[in-house]
C-alpha positions as a Markdown table, in Angstrom:
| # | Residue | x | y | z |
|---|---|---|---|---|
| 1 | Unk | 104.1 | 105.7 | 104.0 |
| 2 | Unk | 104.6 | 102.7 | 105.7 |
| 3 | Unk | 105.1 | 99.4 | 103.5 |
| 4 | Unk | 101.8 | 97.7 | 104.5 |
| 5 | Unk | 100.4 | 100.8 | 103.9 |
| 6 | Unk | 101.5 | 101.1 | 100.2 |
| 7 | Unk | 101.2 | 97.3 | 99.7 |
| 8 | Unk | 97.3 | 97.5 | 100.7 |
| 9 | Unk | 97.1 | 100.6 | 98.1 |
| 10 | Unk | 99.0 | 98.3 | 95.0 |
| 11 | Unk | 96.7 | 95.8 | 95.3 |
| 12 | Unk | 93.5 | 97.9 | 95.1 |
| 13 | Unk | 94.9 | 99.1 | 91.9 |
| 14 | Unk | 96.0 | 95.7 | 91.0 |
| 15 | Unk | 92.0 | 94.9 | 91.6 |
| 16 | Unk | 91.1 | 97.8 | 90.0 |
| 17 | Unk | 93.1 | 97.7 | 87.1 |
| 18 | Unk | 92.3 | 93.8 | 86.2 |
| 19 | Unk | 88.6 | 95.0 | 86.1 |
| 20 | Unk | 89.3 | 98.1 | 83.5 |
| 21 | Unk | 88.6 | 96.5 | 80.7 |
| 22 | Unk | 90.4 | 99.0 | 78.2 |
| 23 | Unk | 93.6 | 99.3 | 80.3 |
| 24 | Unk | 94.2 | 95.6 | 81.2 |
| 25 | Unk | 95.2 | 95.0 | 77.9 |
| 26 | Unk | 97.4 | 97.7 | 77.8 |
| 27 | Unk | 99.0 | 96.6 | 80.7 |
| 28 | Unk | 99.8 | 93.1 | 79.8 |
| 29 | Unk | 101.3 | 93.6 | 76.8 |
| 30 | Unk | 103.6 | 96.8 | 78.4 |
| 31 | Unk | 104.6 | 94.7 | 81.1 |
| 32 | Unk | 104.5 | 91.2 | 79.4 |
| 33 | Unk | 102.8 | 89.6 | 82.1 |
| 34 | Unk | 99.8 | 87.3 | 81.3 |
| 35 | Unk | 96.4 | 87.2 | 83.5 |
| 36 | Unk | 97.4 | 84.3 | 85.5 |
| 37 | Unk | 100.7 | 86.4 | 86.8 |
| 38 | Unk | 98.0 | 88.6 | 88.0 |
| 39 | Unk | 96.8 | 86.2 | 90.5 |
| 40 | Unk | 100.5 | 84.5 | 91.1 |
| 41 | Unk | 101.9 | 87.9 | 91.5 |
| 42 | Unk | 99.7 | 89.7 | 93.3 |
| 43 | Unk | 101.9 | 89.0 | 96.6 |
| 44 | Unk | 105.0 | 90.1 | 95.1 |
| 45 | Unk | 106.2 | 93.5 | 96.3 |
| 46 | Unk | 108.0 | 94.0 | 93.1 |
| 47 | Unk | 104.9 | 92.9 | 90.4 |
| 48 | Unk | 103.1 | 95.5 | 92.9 |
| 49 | Unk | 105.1 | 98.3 | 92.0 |
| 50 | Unk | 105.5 | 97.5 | 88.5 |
| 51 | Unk | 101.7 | 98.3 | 89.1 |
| 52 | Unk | 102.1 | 101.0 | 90.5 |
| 53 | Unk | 104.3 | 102.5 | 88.0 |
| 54 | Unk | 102.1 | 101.9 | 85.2 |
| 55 | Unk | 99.4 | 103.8 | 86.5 |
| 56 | Unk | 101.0 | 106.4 | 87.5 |
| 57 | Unk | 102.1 | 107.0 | 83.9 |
| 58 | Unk | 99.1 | 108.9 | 83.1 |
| 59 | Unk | 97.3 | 111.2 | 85.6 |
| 60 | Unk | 93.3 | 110.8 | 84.2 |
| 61 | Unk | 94.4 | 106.7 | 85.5 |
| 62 | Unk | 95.9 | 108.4 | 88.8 |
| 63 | Unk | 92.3 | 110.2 | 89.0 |
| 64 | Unk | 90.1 | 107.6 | 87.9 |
| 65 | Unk | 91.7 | 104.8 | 90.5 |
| 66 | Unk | 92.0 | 107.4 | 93.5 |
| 67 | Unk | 88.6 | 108.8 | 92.9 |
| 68 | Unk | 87.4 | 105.2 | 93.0 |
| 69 | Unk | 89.5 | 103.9 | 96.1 |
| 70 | Unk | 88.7 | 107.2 | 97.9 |
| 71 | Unk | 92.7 | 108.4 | 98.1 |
| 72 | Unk | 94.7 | 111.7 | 97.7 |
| 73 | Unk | 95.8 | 112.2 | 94.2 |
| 74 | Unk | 99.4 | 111.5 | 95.6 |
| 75 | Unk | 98.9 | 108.2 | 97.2 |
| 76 | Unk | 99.5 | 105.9 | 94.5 |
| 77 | Unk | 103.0 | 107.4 | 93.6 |
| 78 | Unk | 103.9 | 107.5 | 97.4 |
| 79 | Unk | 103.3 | 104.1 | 97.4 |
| 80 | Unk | 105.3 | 103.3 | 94.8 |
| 81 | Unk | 108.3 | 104.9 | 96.4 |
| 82 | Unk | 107.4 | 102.7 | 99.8 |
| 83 | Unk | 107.9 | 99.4 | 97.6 |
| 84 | Unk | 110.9 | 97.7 | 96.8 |
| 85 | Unk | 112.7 | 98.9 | 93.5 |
| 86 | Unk | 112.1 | 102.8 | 94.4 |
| 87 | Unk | 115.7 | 103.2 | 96.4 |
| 88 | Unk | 117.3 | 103.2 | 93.1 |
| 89 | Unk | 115.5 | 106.0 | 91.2 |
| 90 | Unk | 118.3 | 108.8 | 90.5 |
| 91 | Unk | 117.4 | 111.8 | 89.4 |
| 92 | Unk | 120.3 | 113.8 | 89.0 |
């Protein structure tokens, strides 16, 4: 996935999470940003993937935002890895 590609994708669940009332809240006070950083941050490659990352914690959020966007299950994580940040996940 190219990184436009997965940029475009972080920001429709940026949209889409700032308008789920019941995860929102969730999300701020996991990540410790505020509402405002939602706007300020919304360019940033690396508040994207943090994004990213929370959503794909829990596959009914994967679901619900890809069934709502119209995208494959596995887009969401694949554009995590696109981002900066995901070079450095080791799994061995």
């Amino acid at each position: 996935m190219s990184p436009d590609r997965a940029e475009h994708i972080a920001i429709a669940a940026l949209i889409w999470l700032s308008t789920n009332e019941e995860l929102l809240p969730v999300f701020l006070g996991s990540s410790g940003a505020s509402a405002q950083d939602l706007r300020a941050q919304a360019e940033s490659p690396a508040f994207l993937a943090s994004v990213l990352e929370f959503i794909t914690m829990d596959d009914t959020w994967v679901m619900t935002f890809c069934d709502a966007e119209g995208l494959k299950y596995e887009d969401p994580l694949m554009a995590r890895y696109a981002l900066p940040g995901a070079e450095a996940v080791h799994w061995t």
